[in-house]
Backbone of each chain as ProteinMPNN parsed JSONL, in Angstrom:
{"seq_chain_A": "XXXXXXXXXXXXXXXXXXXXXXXXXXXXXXXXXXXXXXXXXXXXXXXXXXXXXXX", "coords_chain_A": {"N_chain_A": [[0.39, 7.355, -25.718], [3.759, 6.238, -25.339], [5.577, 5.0, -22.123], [8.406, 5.091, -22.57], [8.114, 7.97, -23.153], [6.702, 9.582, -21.805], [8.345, 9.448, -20.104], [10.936, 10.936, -21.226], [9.308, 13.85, -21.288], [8.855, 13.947, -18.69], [11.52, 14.353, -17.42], [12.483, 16.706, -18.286], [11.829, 18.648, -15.638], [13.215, 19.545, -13.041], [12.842, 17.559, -9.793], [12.678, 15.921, -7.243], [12.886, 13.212, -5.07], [12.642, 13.839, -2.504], [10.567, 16.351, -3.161], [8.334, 14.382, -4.049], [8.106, 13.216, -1.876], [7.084, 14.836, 0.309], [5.211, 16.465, -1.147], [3.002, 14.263, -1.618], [2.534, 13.891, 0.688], [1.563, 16.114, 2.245], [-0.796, 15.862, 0.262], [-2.073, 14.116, 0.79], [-2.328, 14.744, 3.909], [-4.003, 16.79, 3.408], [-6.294, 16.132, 2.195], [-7.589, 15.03, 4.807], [-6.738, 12.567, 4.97], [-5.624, 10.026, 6.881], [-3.216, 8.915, 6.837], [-1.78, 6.71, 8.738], [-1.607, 4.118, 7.93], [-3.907, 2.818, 8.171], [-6.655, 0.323, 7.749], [-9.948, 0.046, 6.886], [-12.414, -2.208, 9.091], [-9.921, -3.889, 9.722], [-8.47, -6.885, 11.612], [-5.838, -7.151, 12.509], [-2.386, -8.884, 13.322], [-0.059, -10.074, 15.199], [1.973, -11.136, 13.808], [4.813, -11.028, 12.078], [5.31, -10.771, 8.929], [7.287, -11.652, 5.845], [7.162, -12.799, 2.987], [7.456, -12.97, -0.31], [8.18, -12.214, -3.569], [10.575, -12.832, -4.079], [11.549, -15.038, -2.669]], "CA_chain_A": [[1.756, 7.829, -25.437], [4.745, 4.792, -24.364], [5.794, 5.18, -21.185], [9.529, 6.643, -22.953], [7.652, 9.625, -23.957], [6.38, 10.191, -20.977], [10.065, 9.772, -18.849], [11.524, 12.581, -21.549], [8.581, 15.064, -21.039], [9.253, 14.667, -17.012], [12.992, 14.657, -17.481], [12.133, 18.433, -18.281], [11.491, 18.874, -14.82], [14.02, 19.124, -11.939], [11.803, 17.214, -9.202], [13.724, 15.076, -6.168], [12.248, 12.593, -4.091], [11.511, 14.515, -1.863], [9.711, 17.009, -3.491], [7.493, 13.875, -4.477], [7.201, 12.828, -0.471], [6.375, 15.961, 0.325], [3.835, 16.39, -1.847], [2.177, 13.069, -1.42], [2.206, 14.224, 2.347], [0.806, 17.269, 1.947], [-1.723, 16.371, -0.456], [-3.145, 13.669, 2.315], [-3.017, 15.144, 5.2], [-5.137, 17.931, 3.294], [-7.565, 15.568, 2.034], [-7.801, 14.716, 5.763], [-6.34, 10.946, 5.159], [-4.895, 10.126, 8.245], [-1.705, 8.712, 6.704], [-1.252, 6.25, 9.534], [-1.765, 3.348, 7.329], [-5.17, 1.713, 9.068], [-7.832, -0.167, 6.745], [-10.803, -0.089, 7.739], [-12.053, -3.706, 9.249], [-9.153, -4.926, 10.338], [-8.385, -6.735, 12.945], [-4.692, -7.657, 11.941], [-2.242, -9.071, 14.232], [1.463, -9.311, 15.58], [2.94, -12.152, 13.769], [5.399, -10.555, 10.782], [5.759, -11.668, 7.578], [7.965, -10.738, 5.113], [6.898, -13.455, 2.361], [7.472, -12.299, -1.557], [8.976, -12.92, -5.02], [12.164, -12.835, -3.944], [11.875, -16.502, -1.999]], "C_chain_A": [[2.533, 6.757, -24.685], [5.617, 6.078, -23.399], [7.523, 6.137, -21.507], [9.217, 7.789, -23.007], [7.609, 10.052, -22.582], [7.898, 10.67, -19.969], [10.834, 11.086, -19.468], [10.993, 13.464, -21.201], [9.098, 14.866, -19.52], [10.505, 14.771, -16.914], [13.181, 16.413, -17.257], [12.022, 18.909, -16.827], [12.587, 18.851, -13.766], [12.945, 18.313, -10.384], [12.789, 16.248, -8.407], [12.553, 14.458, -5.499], [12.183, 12.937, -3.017], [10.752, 15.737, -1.407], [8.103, 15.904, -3.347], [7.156, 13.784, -2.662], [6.799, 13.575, 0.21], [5.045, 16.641, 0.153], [2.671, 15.711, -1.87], [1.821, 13.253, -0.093], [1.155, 14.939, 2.49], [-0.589, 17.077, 1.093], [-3.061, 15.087, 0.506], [-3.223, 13.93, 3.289], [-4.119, 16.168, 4.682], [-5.845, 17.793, 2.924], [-8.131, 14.648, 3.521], [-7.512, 12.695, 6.105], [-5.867, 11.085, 6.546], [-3.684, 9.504, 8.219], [-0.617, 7.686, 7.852], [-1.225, 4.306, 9.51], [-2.734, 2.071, 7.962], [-6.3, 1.714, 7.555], [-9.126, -0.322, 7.576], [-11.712, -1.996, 7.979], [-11.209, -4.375, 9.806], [-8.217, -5.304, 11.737], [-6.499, -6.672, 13.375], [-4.155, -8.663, 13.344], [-0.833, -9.146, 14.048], [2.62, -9.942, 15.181], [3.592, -11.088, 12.145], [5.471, -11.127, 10.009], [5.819, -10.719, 6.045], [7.864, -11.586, 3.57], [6.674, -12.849, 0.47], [7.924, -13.308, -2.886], [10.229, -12.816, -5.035], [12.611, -14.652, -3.453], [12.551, -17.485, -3.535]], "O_chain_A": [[2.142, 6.357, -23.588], [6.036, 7.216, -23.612], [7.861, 7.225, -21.043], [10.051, 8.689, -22.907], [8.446, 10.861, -22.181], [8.286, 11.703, -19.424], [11.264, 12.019, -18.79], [11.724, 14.299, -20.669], [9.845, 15.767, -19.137], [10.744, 15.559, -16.0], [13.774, 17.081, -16.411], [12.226, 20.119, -16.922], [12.924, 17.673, -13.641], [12.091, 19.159, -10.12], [13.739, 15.806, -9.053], [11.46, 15.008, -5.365], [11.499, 12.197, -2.31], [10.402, 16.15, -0.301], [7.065, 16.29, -2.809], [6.103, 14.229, -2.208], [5.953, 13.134, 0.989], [4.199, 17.134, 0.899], [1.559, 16.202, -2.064], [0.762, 12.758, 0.292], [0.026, 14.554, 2.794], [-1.447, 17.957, 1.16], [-4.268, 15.166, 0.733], [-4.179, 13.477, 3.918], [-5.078, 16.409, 5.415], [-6.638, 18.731, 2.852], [-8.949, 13.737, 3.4], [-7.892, 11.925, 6.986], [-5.766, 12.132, 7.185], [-3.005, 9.419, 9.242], [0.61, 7.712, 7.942], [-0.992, 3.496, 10.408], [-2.465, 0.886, 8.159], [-6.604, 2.577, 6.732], [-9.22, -0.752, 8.726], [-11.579, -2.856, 7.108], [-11.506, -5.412, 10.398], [-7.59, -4.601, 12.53], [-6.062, -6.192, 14.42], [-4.926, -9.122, 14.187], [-0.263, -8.572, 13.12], [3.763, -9.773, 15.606], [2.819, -10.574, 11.336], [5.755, -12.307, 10.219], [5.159, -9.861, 5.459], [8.575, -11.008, 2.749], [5.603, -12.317, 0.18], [7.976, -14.522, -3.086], [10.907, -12.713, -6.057], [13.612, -15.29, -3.778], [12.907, -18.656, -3.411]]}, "seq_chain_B": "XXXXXXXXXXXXXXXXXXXXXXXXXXXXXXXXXXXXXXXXXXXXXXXXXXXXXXXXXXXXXXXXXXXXXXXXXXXXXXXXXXXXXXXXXXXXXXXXXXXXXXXXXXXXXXXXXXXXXXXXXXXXXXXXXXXXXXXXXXXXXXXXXXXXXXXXXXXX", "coords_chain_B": {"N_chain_B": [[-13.246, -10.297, -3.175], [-9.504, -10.17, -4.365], [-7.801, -12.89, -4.978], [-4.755, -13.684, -3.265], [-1.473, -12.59, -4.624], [1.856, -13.557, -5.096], [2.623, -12.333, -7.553], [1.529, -10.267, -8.021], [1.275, -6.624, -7.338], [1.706, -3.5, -5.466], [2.336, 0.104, -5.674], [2.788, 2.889, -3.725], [1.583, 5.743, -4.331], [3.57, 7.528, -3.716], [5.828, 6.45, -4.955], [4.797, 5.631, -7.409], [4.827, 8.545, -8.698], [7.375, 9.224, -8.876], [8.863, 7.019, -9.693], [7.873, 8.431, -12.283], [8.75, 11.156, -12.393], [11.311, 10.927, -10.882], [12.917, 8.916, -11.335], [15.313, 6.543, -11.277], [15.243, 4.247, -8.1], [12.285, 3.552, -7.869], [11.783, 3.474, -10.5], [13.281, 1.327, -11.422], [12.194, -0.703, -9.791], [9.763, -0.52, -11.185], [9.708, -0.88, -13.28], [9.835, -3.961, -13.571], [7.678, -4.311, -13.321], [6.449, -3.421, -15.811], [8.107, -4.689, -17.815], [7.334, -7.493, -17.722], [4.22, -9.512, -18.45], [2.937, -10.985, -17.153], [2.936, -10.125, -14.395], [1.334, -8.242, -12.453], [0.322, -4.802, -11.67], [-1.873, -3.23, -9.124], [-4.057, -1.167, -8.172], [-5.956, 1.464, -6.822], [-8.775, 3.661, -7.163], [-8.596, 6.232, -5.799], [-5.638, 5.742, -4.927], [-4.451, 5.986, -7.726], [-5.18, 8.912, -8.573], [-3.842, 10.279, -6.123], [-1.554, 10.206, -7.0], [-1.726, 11.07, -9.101], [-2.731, 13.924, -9.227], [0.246, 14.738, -7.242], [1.932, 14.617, -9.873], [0.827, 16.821, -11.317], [1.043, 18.461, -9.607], [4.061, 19.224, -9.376], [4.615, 19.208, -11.641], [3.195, 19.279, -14.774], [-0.298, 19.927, -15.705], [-1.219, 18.3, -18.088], [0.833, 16.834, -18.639], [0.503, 15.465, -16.192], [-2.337, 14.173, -16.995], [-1.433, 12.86, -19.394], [0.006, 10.705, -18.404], [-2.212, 9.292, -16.467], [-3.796, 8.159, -17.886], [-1.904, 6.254, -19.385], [-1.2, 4.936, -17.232], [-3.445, 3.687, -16.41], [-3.824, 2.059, -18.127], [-2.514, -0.339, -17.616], [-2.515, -0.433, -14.786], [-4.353, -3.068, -12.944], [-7.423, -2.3, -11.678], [-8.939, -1.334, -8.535], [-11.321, -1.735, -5.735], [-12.084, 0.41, -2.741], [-12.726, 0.725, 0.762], [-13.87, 4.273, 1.147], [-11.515, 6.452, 2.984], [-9.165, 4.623, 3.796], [-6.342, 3.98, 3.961], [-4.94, 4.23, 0.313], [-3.075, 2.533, -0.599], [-2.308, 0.605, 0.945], [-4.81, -0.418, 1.557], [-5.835, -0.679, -1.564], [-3.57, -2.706, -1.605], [-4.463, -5.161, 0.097], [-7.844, -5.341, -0.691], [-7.084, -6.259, -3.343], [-5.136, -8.339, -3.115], [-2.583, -8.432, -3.444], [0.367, -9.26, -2.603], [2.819, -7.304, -2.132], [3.804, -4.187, -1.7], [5.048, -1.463, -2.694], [6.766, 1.441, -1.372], [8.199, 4.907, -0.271], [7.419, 5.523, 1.994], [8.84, 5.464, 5.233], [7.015, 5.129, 7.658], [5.126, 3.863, 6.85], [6.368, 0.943, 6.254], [6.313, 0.062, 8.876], [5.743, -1.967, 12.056], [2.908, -0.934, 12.669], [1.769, -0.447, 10.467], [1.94, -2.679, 9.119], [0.581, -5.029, 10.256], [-2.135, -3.866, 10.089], [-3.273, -4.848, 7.426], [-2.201, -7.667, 7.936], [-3.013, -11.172, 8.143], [-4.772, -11.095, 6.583], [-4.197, -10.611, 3.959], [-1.071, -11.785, 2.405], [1.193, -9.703, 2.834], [4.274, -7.924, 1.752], [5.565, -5.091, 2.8], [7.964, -2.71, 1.23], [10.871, -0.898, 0.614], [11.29, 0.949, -2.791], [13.822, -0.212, -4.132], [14.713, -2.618, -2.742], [12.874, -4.434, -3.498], [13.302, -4.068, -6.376], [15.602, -5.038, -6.916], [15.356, -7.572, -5.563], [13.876, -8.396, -6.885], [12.777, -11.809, -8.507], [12.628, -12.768, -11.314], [12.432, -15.27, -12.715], [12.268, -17.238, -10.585], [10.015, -16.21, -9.344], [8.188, -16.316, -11.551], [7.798, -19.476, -11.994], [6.147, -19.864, -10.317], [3.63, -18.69, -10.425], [2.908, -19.334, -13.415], [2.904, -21.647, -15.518], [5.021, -23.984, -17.087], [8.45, -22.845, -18.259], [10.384, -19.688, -17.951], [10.199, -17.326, -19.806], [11.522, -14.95, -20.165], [12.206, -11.51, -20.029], [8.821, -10.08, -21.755], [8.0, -7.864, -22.212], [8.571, -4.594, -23.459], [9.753, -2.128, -21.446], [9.258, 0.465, -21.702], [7.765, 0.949, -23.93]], "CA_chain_B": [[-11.553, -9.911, -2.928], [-8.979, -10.697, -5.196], [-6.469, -13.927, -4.379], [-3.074, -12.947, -3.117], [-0.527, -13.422, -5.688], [3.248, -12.528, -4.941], [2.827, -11.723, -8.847], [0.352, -8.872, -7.97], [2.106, -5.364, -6.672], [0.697, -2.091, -5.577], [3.28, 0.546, -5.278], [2.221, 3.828, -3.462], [1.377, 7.462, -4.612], [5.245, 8.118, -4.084], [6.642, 5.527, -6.176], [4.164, 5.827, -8.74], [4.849, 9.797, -9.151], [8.889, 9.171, -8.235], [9.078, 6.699, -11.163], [7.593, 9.331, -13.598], [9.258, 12.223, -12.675], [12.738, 11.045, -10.772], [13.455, 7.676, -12.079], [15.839, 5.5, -9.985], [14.751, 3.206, -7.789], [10.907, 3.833, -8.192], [11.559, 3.305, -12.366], [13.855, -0.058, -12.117], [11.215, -1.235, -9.709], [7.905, -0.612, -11.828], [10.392, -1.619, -14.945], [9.832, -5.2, -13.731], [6.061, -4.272, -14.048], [6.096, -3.066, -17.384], [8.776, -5.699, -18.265], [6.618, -9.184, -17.517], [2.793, -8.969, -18.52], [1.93, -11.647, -15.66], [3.531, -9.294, -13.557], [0.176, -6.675, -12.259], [0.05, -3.496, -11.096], [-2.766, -3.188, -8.641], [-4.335, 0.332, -7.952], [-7.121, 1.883, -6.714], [-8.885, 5.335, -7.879], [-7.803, 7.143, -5.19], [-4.375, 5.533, -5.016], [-3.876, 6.907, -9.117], [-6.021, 10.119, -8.052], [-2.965, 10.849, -5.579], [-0.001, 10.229, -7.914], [-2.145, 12.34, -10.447], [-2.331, 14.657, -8.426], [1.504, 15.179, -7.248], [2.425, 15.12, -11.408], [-0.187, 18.084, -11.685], [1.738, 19.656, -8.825], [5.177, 19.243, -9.533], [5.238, 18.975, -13.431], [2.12, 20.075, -15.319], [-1.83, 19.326, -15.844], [-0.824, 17.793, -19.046], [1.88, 15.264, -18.591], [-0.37, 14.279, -15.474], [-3.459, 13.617, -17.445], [-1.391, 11.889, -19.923], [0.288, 9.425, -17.11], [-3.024, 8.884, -16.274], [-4.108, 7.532, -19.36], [-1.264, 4.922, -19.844], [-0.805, 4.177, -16.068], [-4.514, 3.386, -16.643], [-3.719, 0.546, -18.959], [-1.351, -0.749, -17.137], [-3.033, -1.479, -13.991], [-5.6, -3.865, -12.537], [-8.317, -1.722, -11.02], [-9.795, -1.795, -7.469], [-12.025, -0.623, -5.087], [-11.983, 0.066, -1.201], [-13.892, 1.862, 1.247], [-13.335, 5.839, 1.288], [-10.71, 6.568, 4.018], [-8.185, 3.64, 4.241], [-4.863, 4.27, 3.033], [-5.325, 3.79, -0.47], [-1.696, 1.689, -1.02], [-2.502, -0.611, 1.932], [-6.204, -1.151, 1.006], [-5.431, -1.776, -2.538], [-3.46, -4.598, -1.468], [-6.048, -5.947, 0.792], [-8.761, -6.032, -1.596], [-6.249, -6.552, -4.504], [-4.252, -9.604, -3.251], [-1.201, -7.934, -4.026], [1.476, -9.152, -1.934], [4.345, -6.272, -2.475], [3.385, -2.812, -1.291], [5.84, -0.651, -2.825], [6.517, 2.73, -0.87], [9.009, 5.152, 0.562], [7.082, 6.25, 3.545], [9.231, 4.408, 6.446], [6.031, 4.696, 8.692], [3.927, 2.545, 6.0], [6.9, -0.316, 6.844], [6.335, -0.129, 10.213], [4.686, -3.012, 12.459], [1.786, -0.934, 12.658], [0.935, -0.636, 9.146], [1.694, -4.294, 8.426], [-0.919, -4.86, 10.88], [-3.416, -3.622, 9.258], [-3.425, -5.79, 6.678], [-1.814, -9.424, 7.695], [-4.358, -12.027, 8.536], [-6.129, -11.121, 5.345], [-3.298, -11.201, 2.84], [0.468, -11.745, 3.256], [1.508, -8.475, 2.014], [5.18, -7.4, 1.809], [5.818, -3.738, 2.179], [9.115, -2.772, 1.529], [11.319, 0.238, -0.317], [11.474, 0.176, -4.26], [14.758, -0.615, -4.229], [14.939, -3.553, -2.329], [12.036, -5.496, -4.628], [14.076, -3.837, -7.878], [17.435, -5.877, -6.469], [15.335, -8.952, -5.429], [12.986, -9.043, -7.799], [13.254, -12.485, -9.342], [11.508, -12.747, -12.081], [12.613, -16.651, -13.036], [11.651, -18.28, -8.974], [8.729, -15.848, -9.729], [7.254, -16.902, -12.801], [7.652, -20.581, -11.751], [5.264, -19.825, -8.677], [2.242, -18.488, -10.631], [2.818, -19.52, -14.226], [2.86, -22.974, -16.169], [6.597, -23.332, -18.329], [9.636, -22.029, -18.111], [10.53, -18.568, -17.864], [10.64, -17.031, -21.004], [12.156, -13.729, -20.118], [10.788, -10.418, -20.284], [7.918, -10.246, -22.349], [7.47, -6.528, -22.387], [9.531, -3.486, -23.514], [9.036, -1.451, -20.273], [9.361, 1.587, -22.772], [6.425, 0.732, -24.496]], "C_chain_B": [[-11.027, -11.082, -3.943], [-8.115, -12.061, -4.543], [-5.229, -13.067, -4.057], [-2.522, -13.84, -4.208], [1.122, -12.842, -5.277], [3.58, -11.993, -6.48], [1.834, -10.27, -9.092], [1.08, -7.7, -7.019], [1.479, -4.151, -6.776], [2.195, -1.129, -5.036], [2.267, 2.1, -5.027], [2.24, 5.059, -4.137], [3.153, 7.554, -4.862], [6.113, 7.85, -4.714], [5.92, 5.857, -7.856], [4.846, 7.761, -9.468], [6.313, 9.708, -8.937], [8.994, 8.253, -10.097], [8.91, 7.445, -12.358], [8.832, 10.365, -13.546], [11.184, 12.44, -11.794], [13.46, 10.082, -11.112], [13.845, 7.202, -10.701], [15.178, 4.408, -9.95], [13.19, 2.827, -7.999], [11.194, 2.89, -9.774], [12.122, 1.648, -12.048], [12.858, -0.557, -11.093], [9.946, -1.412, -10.821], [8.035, -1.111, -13.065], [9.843, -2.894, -14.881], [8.07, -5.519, -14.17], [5.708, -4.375, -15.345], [6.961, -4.112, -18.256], [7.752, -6.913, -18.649], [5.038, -8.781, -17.55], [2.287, -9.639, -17.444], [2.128, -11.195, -14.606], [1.95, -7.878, -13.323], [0.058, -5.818, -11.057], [-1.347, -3.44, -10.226], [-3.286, -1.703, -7.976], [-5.536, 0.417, -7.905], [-6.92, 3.203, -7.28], [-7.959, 6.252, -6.93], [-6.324, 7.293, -5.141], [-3.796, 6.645, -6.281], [-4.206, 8.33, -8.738], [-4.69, 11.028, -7.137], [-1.691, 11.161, -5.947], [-0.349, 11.478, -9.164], [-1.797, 13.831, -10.475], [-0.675, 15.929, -7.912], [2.06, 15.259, -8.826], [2.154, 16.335, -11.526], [1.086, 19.009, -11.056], [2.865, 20.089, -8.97], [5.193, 19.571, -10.851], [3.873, 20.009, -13.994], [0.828, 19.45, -15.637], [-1.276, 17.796, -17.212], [-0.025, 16.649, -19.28], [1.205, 14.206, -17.086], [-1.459, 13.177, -16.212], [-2.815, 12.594, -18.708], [-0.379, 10.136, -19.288], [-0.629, 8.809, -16.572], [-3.699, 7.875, -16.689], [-3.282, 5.973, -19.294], [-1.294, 4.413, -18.526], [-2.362, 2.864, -16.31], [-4.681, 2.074, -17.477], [-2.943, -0.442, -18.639], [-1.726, -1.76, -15.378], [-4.48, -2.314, -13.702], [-6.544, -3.133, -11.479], [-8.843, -2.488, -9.677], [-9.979, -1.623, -6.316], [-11.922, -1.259, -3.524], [-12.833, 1.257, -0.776], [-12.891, 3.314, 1.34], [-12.501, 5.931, 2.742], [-9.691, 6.153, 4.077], [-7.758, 4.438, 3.217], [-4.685, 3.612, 1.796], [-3.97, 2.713, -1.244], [-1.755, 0.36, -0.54], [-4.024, -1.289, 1.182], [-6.555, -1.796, -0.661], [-4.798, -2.924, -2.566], [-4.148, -5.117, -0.942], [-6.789, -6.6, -0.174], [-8.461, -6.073, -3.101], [-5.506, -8.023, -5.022], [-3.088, -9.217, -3.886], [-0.251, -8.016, -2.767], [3.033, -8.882, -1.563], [3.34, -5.207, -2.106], [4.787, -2.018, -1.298], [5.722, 1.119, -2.447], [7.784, 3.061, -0.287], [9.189, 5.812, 1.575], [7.898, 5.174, 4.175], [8.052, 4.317, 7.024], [4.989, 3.612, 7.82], [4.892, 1.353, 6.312], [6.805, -0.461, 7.87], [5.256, -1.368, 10.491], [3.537, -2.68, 12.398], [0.899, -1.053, 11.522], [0.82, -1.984, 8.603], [0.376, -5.01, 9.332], [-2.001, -4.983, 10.775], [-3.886, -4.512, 8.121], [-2.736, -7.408, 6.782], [-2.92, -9.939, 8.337], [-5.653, -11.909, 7.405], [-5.233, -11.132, 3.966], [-1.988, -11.033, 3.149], [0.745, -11.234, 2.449], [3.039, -7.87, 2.952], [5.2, -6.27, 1.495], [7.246, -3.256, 2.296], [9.42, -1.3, 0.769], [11.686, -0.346, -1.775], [12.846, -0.188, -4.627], [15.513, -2.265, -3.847], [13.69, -4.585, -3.354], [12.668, -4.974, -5.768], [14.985, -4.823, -7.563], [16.624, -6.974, -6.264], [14.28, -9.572, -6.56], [13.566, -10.424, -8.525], [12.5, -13.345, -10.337], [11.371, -14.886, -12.516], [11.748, -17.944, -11.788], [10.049, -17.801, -9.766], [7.501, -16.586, -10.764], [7.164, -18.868, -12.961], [6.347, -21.053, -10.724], [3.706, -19.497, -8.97], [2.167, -18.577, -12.267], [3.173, -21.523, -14.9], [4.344, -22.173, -17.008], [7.896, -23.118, -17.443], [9.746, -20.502, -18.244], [10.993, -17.928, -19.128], [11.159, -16.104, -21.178], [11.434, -12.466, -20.229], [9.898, -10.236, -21.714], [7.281, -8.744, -22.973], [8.277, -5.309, -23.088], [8.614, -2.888, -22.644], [9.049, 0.27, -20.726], [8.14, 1.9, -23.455], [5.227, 1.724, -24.205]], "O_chain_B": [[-11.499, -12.167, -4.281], [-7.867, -11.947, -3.343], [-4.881, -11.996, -4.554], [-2.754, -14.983, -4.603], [1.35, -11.634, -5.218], [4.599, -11.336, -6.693], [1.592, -9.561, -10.069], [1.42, -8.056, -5.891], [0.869, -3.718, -7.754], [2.977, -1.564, -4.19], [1.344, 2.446, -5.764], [3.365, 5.3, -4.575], [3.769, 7.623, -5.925], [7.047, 8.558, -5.092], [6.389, 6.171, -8.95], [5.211, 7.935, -10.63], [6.494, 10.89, -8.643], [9.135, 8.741, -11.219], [9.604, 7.244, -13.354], [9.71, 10.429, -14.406], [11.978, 13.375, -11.903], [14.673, 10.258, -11.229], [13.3, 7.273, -9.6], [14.681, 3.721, -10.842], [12.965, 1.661, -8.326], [10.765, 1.752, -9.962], [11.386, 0.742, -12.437], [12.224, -1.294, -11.848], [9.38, -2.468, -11.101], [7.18, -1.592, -13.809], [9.302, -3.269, -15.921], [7.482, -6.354, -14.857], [4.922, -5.147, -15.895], [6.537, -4.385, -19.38], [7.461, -7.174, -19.816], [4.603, -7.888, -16.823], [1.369, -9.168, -16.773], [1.563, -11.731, -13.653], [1.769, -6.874, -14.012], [-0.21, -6.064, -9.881], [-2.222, -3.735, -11.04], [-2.529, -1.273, -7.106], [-6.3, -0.234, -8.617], [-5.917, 3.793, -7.681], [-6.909, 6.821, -7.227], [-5.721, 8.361, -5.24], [-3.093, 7.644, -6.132], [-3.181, 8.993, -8.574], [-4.514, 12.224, -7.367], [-0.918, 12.007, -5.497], [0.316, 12.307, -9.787], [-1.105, 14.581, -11.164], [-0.496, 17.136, -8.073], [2.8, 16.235, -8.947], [3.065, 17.106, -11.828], [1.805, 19.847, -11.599], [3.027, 21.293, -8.772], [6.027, 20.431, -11.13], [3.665, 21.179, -13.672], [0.921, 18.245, -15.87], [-1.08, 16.604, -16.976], [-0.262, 15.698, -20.025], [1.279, 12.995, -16.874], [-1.506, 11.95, -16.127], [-3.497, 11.63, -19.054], [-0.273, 8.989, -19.723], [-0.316, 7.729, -16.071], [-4.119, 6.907, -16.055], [-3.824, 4.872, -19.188], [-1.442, 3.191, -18.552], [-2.307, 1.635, -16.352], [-5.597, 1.256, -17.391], [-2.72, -1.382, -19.401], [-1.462, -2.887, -14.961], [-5.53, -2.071, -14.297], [-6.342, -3.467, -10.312], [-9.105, -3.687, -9.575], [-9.009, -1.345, -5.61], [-11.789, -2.404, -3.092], [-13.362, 2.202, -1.36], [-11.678, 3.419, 1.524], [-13.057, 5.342, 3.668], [-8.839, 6.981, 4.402], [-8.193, 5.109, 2.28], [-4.294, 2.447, 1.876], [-4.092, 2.255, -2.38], [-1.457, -0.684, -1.12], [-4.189, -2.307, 0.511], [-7.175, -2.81, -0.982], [-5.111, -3.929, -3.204], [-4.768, -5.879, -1.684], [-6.701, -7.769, -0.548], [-9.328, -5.955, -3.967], [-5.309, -8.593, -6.095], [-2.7, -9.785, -4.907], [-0.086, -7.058, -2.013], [3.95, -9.548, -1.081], [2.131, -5.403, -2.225], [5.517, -1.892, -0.315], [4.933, 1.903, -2.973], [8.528, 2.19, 0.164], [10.145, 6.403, 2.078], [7.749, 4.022, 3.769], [7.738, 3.127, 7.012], [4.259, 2.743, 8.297], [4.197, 0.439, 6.757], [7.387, -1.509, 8.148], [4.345, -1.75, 9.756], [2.728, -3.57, 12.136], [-0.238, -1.521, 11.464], [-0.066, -2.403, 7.858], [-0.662, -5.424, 8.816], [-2.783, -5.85, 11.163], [-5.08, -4.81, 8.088], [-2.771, -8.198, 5.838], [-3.697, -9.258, 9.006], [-6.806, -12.334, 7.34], [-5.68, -11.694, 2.966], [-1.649, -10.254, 4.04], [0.743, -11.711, 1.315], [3.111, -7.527, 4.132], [4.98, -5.936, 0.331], [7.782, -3.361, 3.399], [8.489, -0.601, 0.369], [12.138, -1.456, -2.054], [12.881, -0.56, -5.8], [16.438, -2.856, -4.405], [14.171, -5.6, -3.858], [12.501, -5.892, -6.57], [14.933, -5.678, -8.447], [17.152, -7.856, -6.941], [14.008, -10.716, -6.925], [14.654, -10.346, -9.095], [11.904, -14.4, -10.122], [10.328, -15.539, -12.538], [11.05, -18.943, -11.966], [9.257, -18.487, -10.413], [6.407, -17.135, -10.632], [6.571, -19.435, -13.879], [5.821, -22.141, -10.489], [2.766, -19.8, -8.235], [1.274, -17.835, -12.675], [3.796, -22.346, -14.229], [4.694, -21.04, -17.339], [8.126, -23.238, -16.239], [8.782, -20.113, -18.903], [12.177, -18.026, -19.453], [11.509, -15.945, -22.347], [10.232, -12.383, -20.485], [10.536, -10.286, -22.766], [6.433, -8.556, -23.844], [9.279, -6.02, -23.01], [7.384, -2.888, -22.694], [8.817, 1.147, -19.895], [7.616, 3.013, -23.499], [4.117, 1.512, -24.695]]}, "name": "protein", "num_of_chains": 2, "seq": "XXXXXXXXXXXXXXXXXXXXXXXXXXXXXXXXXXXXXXXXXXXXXXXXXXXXXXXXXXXXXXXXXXXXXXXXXXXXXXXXXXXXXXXXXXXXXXXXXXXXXXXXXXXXXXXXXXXXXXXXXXXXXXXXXXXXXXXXXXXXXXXXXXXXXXXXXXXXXXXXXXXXXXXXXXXXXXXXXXXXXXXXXXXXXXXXXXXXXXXXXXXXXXXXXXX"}
């Protein structure tokens, strides 16, 4: 199925962003994620970088 | 672990299920995905598992399991330990330096955090990599040539 097909079948749908962040919330905090965006391992640190495909 | 590539992108649960089912910014982001083949999607199970998921919930079993399917061909598989935030840790051990999402707290210092010093991973909103995306600088940076334009119908 190309990815068009798929955008008409959900078109069918009224659905808002944020139904979706909602949902995505809801469906990790209730798989007990902790949603506080930590990897495990790392040590990181405090320098920023914003480095992409935009440069 | 994979290399970082700024041609490698993991976009979260909310983008992934936002592109399917509200378009926008989510869609003309992941367009540039499906546009350029050297352009890859990077995803873990759980990551797809959570977008699957919200389709199921919002829309129906059916148009999940078949988003599944094509997303499935679409990205570059790969694995992290059970727990971590499966958006962040796919870039980690992805080398995907874009982390598309529209949690604000995943842009925060703390979440970048977590992952710099092991790959230089931009997390930003899909809107702002749709508008800067540039596919021409881009494809100079991790391809041999000239830029031959998109390569894909993101329709497809």
């Amino acid at each position: 199925m190309s990815w068009g097909d798929l955008f008409d079948r959900a078109a069918e749908y009224d659905v808002t962003l944020d139904d979706v962040q909602t949902a995505v919330s809801r469906r990790r905090s209730g798989d007990g994620g902790d949603g506080d965006g930590a990897t495990s391992g790392d040590a990181g640190d405090d320098e920023a970088d914003d480095g992409g495909a935009e440069s | 672990m994979t290399d970082a590539s700024p041609a490698r992108v993991v976009a979260d649960a909310d983008v992934l299920a936002a592109d399917l089912l509200v378009g926008g910014a989510a869609r003309d982001a992941l367009d540039h995905v499906r546009a350029h083949s050297w352009v890859t999607l990077v995803a873990s199970e759980p990551l797809l598992d959570d977008a699957e998921a919200v389709v199921a919930e919002l829309a129906d079993d059916d148009l999940a399991a078949d988003w599944r399917e094509r997303v499935e061909a679409l990205r570059d598989p790969v694995d992290h330990p059970d727990g971590d935030h499966p958006a962040l840790a796919s870039a980690l051990h992805g080398g995907a330096m874009h982390v598309l999402t529209f949690e604000e707290g995943l842009q925060s210092a703390a979440a970048g955090a977590a992952i710099r010093g092991r790959v230089e991973t931009s997390v930003k909103q899909p809107r702002a990599f749709a508008t800067l995306f540039d596919p021409e600088s881009l494809y100079g940076a991790v391809e041999d040539g000239e830029y031959p334009g998109p390569d894909r119908d993101p329709r497809a």
